[in-house]
C-alpha positions as CSV (number, residue, x, y, z in Angstrom):
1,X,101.7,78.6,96.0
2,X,102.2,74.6,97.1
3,X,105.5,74.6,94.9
4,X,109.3,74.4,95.5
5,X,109.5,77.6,96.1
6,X,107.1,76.9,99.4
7,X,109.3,74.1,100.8
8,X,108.9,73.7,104.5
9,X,111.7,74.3,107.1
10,X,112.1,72.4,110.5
11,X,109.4,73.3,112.7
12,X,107.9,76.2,110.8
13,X,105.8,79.5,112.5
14,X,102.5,79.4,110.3
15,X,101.2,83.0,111.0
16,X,97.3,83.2,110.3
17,X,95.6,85.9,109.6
18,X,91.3,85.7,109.3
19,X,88.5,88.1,108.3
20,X,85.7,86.4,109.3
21,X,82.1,87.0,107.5
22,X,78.7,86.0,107.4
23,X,77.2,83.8,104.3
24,X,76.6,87.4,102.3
25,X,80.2,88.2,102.3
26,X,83.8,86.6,102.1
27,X,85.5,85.3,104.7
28,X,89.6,85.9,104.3
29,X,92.1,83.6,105.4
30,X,96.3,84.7,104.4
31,X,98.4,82.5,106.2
32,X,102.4,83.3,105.8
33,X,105.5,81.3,107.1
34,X,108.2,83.3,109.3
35,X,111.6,82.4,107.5
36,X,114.1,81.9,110.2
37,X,117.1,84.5,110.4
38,X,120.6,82.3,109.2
39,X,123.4,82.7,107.0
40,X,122.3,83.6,103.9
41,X,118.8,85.5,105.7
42,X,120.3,87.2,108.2
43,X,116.8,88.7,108.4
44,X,113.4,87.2,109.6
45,X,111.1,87.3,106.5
46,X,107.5,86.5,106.1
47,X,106.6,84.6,102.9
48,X,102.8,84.4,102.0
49,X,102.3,80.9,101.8
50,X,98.7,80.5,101.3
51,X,95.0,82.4,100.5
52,X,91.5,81.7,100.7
53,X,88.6,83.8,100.0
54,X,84.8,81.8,100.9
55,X,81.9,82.6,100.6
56,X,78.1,81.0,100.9
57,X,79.0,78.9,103.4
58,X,78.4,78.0,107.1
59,X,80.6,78.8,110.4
60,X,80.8,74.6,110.5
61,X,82.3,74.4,107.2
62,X,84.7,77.0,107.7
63,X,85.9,75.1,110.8
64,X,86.0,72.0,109.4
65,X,87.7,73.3,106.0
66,X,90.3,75.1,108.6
67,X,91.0,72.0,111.3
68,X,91.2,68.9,108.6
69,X,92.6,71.2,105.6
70,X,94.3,74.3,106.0
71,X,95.4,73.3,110.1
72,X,96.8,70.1,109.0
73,X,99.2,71.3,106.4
74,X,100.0,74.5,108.1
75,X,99.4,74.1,111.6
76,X,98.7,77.2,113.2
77,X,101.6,79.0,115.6
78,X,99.5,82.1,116.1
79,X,96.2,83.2,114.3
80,X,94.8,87.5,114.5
81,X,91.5,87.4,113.3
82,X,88.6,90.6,112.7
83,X,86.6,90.3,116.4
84,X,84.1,93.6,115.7
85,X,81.0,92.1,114.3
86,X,81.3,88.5,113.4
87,X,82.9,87.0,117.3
88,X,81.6,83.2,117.0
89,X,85.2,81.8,115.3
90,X,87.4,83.8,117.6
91,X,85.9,82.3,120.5
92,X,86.0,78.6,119.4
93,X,89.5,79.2,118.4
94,X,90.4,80.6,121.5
95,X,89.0,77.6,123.1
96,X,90.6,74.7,121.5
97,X,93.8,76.8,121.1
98,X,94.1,78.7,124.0
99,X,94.0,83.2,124.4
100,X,97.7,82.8,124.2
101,X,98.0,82.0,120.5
102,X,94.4,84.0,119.0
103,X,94.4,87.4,119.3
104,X,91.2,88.6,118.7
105,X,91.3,92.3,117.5
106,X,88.2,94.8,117.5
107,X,88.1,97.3,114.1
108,X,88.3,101.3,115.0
109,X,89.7,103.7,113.1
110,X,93.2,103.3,115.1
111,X,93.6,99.5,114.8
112,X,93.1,100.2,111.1
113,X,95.0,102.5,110.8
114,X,98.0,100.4,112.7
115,X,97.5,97.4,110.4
116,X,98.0,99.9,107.4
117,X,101.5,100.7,109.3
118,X,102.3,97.2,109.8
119,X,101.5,96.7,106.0
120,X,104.0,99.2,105.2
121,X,106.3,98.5,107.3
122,X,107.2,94.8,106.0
123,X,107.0,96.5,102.6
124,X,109.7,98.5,103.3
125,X,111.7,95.6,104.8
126,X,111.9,93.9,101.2
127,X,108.6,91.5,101.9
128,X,108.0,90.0,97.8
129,X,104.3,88.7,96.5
130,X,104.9,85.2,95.0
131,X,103.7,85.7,91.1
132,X,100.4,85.2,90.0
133,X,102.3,83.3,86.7
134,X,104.3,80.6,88.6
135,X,101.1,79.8,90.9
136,X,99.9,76.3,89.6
137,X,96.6,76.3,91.5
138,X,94.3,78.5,89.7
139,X,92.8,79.5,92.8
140,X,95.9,80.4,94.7
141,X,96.9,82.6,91.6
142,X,93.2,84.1,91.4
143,X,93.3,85.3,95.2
144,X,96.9,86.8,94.9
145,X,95.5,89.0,91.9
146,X,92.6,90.1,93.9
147,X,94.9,90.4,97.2
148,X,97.1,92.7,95.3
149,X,94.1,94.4,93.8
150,X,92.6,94.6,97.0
151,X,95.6,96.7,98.4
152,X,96.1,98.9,95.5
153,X,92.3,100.1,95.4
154,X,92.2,100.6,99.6
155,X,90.8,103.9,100.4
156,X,91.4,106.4,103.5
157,X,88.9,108.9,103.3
158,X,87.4,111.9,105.4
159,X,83.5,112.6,105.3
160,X,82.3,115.7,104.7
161,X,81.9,115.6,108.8
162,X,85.7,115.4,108.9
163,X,85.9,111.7,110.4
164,X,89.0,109.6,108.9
165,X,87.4,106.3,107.6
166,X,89.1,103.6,106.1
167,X,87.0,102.1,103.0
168,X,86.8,100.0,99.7
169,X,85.3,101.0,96.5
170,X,81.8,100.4,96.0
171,X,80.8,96.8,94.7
172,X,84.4,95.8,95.5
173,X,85.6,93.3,98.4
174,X,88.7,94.0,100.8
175,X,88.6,90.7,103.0
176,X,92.2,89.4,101.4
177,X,93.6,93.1,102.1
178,X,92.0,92.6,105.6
179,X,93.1,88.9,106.2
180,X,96.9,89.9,105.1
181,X,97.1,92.8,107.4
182,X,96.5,90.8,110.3
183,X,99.0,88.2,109.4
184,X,101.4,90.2,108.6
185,X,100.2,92.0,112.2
186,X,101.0,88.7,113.8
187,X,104.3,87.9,111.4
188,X,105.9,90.9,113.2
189,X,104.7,90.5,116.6
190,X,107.8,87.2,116.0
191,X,110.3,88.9,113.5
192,X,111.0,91.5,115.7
193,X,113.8,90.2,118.2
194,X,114.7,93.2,121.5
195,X,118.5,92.4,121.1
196,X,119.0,91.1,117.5
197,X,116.0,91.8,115.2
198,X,115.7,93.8,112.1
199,X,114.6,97.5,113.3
200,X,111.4,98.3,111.3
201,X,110.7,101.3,109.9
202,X,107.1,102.5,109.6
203,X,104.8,104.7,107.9
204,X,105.5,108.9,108.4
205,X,102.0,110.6,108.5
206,X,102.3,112.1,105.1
207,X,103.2,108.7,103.4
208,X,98.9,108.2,103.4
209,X,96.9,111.0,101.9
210,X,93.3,110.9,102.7
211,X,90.6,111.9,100.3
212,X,87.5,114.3,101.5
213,X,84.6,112.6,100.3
214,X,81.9,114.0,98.8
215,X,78.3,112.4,98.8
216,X,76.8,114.6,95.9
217,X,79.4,113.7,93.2
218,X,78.4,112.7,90.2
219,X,80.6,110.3,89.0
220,X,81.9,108.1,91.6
221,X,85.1,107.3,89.8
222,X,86.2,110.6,90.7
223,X,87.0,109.3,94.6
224,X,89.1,106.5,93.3
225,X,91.4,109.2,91.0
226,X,91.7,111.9,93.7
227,X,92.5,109.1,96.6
228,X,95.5,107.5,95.2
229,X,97.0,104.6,96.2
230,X,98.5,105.3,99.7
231,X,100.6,102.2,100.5
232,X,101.1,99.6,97.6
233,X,101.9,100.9,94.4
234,X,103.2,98.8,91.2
235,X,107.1,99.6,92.3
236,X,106.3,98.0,95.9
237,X,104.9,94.3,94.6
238,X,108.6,92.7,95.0
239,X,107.7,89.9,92.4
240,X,110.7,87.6,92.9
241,X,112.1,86.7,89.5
């Protein structure tokens, strides 16, 4: 997504969003760029700038990949990252960069359940995905695939106890689904202005249908039919031409 299309304004808001994970699992980065409201944008917009999805690797590397890489191309305005299980890079970042520009959010049912609204609310306000096709990094194109894939195949399920869980099919990863959420949490926490700001609309409770989940089933793809997709459909991946 390094392209033309990507050039830089003055003084840009990087908005970071992180999923962090242990060597066994992927740890999520999504970083977007707030376009400023002006003439011909008389909106704020958030355009996804850049993805990465590691795995294998230590907390040192991921620090040192983020500080002389990622942070010194997109230096970092404000940065949400996953605090329930994995804490250690939410601290350090809240150390060098100060409380005030990390927010460190812990995973219930109702935080999930906000991001999901957050998702669909900048849906709704026109956000586009770059296309996979015009990416000339193969990387960059091979995480926006799985990002959108990611967010088609995201589940909201009740158990046969009745709790509302939020999951991902089996075998499958969500941490780019994850990692956009909270940027896209943190891109609207600055496109939203009291007095002149776009009014965003978000999700009605029926917009979501949650699937009752059944443990003796014997074929698993029957979950994945009977929960459609709740949010992101084809029709809502604004490809810009």
């Amino acid at each position: 997504m390094d392209n033309e299309d990507f050039a830089f304004s003055a003084n840009p808001k990087f908005i970071y969003g992180m999923d962090p994970a242990s060597k066994l699992d992927f740890f999520g980065i999504v970083i977007h760029k707030i376009i400023p409201r002006s003439t011909t944008n008389p909106f704020p917009m958030a355009q996804l700038v850049r993805l990465e999805a590691v795995t294998h690797t230590s907390y040192l590397h991921i620090m040192e990949m983020l500080k002389k890489e990622l942070f010194a191309k997109y230096p970092p305005y404000y940065m949400v990252l996953d605090y329930s299980t994995e804490k250690t890079i939410s601290e350090v970042l809240m150390r060098d960069f100060g409380k005030e520009r990390v927010e460190a959010m812990n995973f219930g049912n109702p935080t999930k359940n906000q991001l999901k609204d957050d998702g669909l609310a900048i849906l709704k306000q026109g956000y586009k995905f770059p296309r996979p096709d015009k990416q000339q990094n193969m990387n960059q194109r091979r995480h926006l695939e799985n990002l959108v894939r990611q967010l088609q195949r995201e589940q909201m399920l009740y158990s046969p106890s009745g709790m509302l869980t939020f999951d991902h099919p089996q075998g499958e990863h969500n941490d780019l689904a994850i990692a956009w959420e909270l940027s896209v949490h943190g891109c609207l926490k600055f496109m939203i202005n009291s007095t002149d700001g776009p009014v965003l609309e978000g999700s009605k409770k029926n917009e979501r249908r949650a699937y009752i989940r059944d443990h003796g089933e014997a074929d698993p793809g029957a979950e994945i039919r009977m929960n459609p997709v709740n949010r992101i459909t084809d029709e809502q991946i604004y490809y810009p031409s």
